[in-house]
C-alpha positions in Angstrom: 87.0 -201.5 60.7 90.9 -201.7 60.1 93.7 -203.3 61.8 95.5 -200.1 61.9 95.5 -198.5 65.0 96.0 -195.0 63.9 92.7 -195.3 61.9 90.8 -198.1 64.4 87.3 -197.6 65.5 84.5 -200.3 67.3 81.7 -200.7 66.6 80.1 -199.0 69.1 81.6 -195.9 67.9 80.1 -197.0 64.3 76.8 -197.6 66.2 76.5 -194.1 68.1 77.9 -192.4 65.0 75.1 -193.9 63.1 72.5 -193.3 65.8 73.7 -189.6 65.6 73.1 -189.3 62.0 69.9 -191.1 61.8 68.4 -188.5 64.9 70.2 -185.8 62.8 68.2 -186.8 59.7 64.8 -186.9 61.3 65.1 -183.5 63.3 66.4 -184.6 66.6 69.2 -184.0 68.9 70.7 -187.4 70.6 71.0 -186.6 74.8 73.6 -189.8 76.1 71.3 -189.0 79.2 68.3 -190.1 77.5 69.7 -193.0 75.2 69.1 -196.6 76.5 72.0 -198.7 76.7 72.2 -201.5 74.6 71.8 -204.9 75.5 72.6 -208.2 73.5 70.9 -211.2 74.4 71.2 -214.7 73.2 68.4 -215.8 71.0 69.6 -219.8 70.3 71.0 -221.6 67.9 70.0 -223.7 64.9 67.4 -223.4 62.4 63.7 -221.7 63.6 62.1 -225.2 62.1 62.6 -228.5 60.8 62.0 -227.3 57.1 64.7 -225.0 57.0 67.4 -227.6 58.6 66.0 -229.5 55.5 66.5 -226.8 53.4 69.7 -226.4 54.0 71.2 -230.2 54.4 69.8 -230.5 50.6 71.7 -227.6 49.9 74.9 -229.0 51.2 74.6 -232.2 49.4 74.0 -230.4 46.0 77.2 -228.4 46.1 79.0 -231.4 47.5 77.6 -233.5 44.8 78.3 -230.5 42.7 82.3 -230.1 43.8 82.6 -234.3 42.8 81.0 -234.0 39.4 83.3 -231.8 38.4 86.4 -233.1 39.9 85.5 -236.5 38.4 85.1 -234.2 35.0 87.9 -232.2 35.3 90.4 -234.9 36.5 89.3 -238.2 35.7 90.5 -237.9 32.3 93.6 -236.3 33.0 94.4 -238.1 36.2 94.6 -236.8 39.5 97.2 -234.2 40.5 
């Protein structure tokens, strides 16, 4: 992907090129005919369970507690900028 638009592409284009290869690789020949379109769906939001939302709260309070060690390190004895 580039913001260039003499070298652009989607990713659709990335997709079927990739399709293309992979059917190449294995033997086949890809027919648009007989390709089935695509279709996104929405699957949700959040974590799957209540462990991993735990999981990763305690990871954001580590790095946060983390970051302020190491500010209170780093600039408590020199003073803050």
């Amino acid at each position: 992907m580039t913001k260039s638009r003499r070298y652009s592409t989607t990713f659709q284009k990335l997709r079927a090129a990739r399709q293309a290869w992979r059917l190449e690789e294995e033997g086949t020949t890809l027919r648009p005919e007989s390709t089935p379109p695509l279709h996104w769906s929405f699957e949700g939001v959040g974590y799957r369970c209540r462990i991993d939302a735990l999981l990763a709260r305690t990871a954001a309070e580590n790095r946060s507690l983390a970051r302020r060690e190491y500010w209170e390190a780093t600039w408590a004895t020199r003073g803050a900028p």
